[in-house]
C-alpha positions as CSV (number, residue, x, y, z in Angstrom):
1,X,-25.7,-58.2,33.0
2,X,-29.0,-56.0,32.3
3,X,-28.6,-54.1,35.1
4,X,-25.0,-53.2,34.3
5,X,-25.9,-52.4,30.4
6,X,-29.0,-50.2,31.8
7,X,-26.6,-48.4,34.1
8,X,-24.1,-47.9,31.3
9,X,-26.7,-46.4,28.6
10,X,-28.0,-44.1,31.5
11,X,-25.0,-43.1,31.8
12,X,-23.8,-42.7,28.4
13,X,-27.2,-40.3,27.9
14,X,-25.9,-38.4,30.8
15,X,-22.9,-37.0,29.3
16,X,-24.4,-37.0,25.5
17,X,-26.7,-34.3,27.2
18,X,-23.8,-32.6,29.4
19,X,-21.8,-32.2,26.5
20,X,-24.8,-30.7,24.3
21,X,-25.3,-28.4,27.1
22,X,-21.4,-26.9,27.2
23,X,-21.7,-27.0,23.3
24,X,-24.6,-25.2,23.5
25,X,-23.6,-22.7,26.4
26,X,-19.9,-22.4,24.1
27,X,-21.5,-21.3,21.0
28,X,-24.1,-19.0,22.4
29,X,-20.7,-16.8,23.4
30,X,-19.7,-14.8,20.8
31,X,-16.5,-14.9,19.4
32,X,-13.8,-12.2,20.3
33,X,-12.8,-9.2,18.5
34,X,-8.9,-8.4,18.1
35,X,-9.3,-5.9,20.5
36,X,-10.4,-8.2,23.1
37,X,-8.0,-10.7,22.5
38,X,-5.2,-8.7,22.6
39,X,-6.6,-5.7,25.5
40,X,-4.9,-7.4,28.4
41,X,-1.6,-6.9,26.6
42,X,-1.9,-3.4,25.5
43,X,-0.4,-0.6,27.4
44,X,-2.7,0.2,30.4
45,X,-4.8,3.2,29.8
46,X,-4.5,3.0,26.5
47,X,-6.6,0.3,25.2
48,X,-9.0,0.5,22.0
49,X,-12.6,1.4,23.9
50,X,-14.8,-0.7,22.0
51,X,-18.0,-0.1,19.2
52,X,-20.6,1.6,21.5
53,X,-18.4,4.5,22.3
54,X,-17.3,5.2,18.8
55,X,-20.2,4.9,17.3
56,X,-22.0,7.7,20.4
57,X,-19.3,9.9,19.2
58,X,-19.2,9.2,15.3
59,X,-22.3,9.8,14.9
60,X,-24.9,8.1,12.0
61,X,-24.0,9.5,8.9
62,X,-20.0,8.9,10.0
63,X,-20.7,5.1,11.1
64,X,-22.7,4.9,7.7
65,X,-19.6,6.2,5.6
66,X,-16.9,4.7,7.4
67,X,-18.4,1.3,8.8
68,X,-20.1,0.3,12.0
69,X,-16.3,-1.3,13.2
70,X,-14.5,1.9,12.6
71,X,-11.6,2.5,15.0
72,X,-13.0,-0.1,17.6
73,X,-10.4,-2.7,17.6
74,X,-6.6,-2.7,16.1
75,X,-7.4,-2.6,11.8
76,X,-6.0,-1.3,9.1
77,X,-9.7,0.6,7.9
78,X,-8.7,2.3,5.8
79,X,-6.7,-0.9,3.6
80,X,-10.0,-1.3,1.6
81,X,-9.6,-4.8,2.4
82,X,-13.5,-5.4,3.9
83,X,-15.8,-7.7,4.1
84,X,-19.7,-7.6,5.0
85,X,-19.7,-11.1,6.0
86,X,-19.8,-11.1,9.8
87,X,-16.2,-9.8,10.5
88,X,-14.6,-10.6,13.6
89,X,-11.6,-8.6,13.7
90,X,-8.5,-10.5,13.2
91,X,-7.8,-7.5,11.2
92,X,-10.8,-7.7,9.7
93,X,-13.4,-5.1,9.6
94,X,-16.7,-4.2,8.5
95,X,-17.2,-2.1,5.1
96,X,-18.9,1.2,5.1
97,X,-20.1,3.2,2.1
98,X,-17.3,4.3,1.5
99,X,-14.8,1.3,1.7
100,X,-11.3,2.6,1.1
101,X,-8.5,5.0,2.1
102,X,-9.5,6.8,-1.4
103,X,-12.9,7.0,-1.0
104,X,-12.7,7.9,2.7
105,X,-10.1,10.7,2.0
106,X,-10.8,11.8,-1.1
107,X,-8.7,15.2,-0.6
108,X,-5.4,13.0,-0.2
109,X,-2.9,12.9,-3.2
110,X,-3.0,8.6,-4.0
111,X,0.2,9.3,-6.2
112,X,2.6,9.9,-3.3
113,X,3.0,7.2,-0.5
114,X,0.1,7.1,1.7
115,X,1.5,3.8,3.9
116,X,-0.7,4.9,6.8
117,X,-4.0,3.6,5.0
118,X,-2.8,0.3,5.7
119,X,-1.6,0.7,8.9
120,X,-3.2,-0.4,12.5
121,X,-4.6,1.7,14.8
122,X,-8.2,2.4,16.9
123,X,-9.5,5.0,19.2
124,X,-8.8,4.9,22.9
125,X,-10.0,6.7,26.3
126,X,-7.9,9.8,26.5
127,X,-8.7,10.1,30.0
128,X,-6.7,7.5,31.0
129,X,-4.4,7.7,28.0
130,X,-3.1,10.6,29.0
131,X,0.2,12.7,27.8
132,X,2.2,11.1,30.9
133,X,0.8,7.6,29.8
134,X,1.8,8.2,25.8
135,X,5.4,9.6,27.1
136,X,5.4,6.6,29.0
137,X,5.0,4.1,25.9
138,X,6.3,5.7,23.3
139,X,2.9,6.0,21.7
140,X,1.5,9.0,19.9
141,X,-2.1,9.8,20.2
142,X,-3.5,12.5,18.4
143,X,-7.4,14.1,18.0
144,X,-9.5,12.7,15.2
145,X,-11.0,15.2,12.9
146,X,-14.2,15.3,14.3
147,X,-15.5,17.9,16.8
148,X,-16.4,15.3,19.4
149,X,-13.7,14.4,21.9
150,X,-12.3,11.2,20.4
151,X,-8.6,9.9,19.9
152,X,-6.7,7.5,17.8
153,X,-3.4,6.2,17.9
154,X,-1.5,4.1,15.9
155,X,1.1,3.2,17.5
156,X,-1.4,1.3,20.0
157,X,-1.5,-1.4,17.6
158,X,1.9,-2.7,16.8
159,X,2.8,-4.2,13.0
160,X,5.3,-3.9,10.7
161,X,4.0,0.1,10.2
162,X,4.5,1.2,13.7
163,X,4.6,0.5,17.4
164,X,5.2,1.6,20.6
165,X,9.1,2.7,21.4
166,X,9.1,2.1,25.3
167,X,6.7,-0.7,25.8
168,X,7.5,-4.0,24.6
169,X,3.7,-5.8,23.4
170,X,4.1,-8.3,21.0
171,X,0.8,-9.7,20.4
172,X,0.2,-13.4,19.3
173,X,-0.5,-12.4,15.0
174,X,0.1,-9.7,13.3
175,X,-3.1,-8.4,12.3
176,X,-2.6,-6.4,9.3
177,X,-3.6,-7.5,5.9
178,X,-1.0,-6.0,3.5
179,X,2.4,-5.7,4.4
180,X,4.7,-2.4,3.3
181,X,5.7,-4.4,-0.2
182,X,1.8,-5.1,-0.8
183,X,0.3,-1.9,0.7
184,X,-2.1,-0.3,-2.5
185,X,-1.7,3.1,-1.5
186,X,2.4,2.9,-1.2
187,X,3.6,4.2,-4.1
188,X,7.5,3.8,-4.7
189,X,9.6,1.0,-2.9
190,X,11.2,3.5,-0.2
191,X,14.6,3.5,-1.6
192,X,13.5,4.0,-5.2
193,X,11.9,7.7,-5.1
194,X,12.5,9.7,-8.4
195,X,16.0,11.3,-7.8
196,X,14.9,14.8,-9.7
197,X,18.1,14.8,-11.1
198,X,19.1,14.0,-14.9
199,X,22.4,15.8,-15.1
200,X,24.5,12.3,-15.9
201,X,22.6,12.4,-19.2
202,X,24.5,15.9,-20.7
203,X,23.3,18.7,-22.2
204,X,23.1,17.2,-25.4
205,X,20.8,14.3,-24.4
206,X,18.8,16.9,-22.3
207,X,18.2,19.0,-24.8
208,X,17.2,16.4,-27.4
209,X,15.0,14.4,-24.6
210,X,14.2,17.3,-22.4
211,X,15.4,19.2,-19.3
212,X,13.2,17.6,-17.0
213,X,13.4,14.3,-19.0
214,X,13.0,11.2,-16.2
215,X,13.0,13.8,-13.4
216,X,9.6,12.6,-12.2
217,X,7.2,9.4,-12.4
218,X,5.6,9.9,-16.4
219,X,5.2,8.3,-19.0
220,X,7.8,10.7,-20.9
221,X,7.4,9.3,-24.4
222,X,3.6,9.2,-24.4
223,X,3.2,12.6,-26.9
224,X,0.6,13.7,-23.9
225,X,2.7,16.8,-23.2
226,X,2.2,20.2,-20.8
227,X,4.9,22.8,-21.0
228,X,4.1,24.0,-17.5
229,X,4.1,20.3,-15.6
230,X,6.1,19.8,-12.3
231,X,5.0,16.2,-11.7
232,X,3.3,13.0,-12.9
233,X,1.4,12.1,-14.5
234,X,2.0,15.0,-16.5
235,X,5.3,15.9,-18.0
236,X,6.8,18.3,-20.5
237,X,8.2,18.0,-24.1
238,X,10.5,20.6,-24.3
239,X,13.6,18.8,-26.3
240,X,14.4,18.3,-29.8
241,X,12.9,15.2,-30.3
242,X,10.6,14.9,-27.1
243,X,7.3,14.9,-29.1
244,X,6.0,11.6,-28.7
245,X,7.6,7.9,-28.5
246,X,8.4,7.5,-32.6
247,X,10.2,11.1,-32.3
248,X,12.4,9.8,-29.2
249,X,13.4,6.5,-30.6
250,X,13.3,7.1,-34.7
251,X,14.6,3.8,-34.9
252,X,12.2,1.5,-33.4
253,X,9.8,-1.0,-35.3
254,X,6.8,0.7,-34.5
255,X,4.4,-1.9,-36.7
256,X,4.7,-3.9,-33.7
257,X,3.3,-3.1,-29.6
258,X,5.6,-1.0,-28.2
259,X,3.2,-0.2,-24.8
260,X,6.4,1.1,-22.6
261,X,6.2,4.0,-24.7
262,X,3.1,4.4,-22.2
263,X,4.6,3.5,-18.6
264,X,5.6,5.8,-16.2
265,X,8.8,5.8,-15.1
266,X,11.7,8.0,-13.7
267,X,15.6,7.8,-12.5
268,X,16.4,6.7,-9.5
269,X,19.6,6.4,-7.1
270,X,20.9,2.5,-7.4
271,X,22.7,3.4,-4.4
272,X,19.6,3.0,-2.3
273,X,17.0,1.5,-4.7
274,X,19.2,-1.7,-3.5
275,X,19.2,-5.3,-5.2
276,X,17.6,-5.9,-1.9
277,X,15.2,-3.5,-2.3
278,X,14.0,-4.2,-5.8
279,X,13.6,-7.7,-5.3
280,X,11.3,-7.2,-2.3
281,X,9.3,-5.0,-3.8
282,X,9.5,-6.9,-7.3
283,X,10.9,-4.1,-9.6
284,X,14.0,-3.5,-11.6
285,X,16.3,-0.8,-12.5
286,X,18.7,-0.5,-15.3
287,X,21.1,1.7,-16.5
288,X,20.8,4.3,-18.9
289,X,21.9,3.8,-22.8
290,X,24.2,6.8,-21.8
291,X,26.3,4.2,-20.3
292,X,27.1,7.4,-17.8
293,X,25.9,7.2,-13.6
294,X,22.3,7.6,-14.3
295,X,19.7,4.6,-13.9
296,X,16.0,4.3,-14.7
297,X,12.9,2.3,-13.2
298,X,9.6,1.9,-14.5
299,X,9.0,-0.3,-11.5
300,X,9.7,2.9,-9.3
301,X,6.3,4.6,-10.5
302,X,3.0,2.4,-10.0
303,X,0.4,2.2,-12.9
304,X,-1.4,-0.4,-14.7
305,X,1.8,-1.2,-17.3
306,X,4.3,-1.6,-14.0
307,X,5.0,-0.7,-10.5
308,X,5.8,-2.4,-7.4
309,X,4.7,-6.4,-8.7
310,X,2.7,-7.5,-5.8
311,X,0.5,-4.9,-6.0
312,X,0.3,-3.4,-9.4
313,X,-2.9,-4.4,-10.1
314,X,-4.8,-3.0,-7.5
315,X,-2.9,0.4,-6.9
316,X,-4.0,2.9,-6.3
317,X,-1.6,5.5,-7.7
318,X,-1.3,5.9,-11.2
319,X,0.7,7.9,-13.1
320,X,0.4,6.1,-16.7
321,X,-1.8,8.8,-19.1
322,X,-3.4,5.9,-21.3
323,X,-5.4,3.3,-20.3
324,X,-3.3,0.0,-21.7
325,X,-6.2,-0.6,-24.4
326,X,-5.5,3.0,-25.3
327,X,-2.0,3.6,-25.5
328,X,-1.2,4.8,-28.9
329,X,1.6,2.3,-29.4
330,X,-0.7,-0.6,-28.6
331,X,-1.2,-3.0,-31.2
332,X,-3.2,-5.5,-29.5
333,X,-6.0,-3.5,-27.2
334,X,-7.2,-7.2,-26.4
335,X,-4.1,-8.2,-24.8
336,X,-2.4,-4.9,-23.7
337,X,0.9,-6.8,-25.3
338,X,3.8,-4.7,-23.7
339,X,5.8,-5.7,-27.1
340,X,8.8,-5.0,-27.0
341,X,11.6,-3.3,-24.7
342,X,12.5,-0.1,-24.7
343,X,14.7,0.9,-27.1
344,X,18.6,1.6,-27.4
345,X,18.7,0.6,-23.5
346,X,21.3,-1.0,-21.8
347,X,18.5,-3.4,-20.3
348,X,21.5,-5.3,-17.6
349,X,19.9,-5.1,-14.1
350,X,21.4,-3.4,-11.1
351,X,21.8,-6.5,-9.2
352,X,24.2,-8.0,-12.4
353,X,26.3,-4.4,-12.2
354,X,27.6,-4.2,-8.7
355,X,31.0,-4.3,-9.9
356,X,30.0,-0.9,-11.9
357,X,28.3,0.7,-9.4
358,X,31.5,-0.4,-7.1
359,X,34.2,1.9,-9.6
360,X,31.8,5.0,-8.6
């Protein structure tokens, strides 16, 4: 019975210390990058080519700005969405000094839809990703701005943004960290751009309101005016009564927060700017208090009052003119109390009106 209990701890010890060993020999490889995990299903030739190359051809000062992870693996980074804490991909990336689409690409207008910042992509060997290869695919692969040889594609790296159109990868996760609704640099719910058009209202609302009243995203009853503005934020004042919010709507209670007199918004086309669509993207539109075939959104245009919901907070576009604490019609700074609705406007949602819209 000794014996047997001797042979038995012996044993035991044995595969204590075989185990510690695997253990040991498992942690001392490092983890894999997305690019890795995914490179055997990407199209041949056209796989992302790793950190050591970029960086050769990036150069310091570019690997400083834009992070030491730039382009090497399938990430949206440009999403601002990074992290310093030992990123390993997954759509995850390392920051740089410069840590978001904005700051990157400064020279980019952030009030019009700029999707792409949040969409996947990395560099790959055009040697072997070749014209024939991308015609192949379905891919496009274009030159980065740099002088050095190096080429990115998007479509490389399929999400919800883009993929390939003649190659069928799906890989295991989706590896992008804001989807189209929650994107900070997309600007207006596609579907629920400003129409440019305000004809429905007449000419004798258009020339009390304005002629370009609503065309674009602005806050249009702000008083912040500029006779010679094309588009938001700014806006013109050019009516009867356009001077500022009290002038508009003479008839609101204006000893109380009216804020909206500060939000952007515009009209837009319920024909596209769907029940579907608004309640993806978490905004609203309403109808004019015209009563005539003209509808209005302050969901359509992003700014710190509203925009698309999921995302107002952090986008990036902003076509408000005050600040919330310092919009004249603000009676509570602390709060930023929106007060209350706009005036004299029939507040019934699209999605309760389809039987309007229908008589069209």
């Amino acid at each position: 019975q000794g014996t047997f209990l001797k042979s038995s701890l012996v044993m035991l010890s044995r595969v204590l210390i075989v185990s510690a060993l695997l253990a040991a020999s498992a942690s001392a490889v490092p983890l894999r990058r997305q690019g890795d995990v995914s490179m055997s299903s990407m199209p041949t030739g056209c796989e992302c080519i790793g950190k050591a190359a970029i960086q050769d051809a990036l150069g310091e000062d570019n690997v400083k700005k834009f992070g030491e992870d730039y382009g090497s693996f399938c990430a949206a980074f440009e999403d601002g969405k990074c992290t310093n804490s030992n990123p390993m991909g997954m759509g995850q990336h390392a920051c740089g000094t410069a840590e978001h689409c904005a700051t990157m690409w400064p020279t980019y207008d952030f009030n019009t839809n700029q999707a792409w910042c949040c969409d996947l992509w990395c560099y790959v060997n055009r040697t072997t990703c070749t014209d024939a290869k991308a015609e192949e695919y379905g891919i496009t692969v274009a030159k980065s701005w740099t002088e050095k040889e190096i080429w990115y594609s998007y479509d490389v790296c399929p999400d919800s943004y883009s993929k390939p159109t003649k190659f069928e990868y799906t890989p295991a996760k989706n590896y992008e960290q804001y989807n189209m609704s929650q994107c900070p640099y997309v600007v207006t719910a596609p579907g629920c751009e400003c129409t440019g058009n305000n004809d429905a209202l007449g000419a004798e609302e258009k020339a009390k309101h304005g002629t370009n009243y609503g065309k674009w995203c602005a806050a249009w009853e702000d008083g912040m005016c500029n006779s010679s503005a094309t588009k938001g934020p700014m806006h013109t004042c050019e009516g009867s009564i356009a001077q500022n919010c009290s002038t508009h709507w003479p008839t609101t209670d204006f000893n109380v927060s009216q804020n909206w007199c500060c939000d952007a918004w515009c009209y837009v086309s319920p024909t596209t700017c769907t029940p579907e669509v608004q309640k993806m993207y978490g905004i609203e539109v309403a109808q004019s208090w015209t009563m005539t075939d003209v509808w209005y959104s302050y969901g359509a245009c992003s700014d710190k009052y509203s925009g698309v919901a999921s995302q107002k907070e952090r986008s990036v576009a902003n076509f408000s003119q005050y600040a919330v604490d310092m919009c004249p019609w603000n009676k509570d700074p602390k709060t930023g109390d929106a007060g209350a609705l706009r005036p004299l406007l029939a507040v019934t949602i699209f999605a309760a009106t389809l039987a309007v819209s229908a008589q069209w």
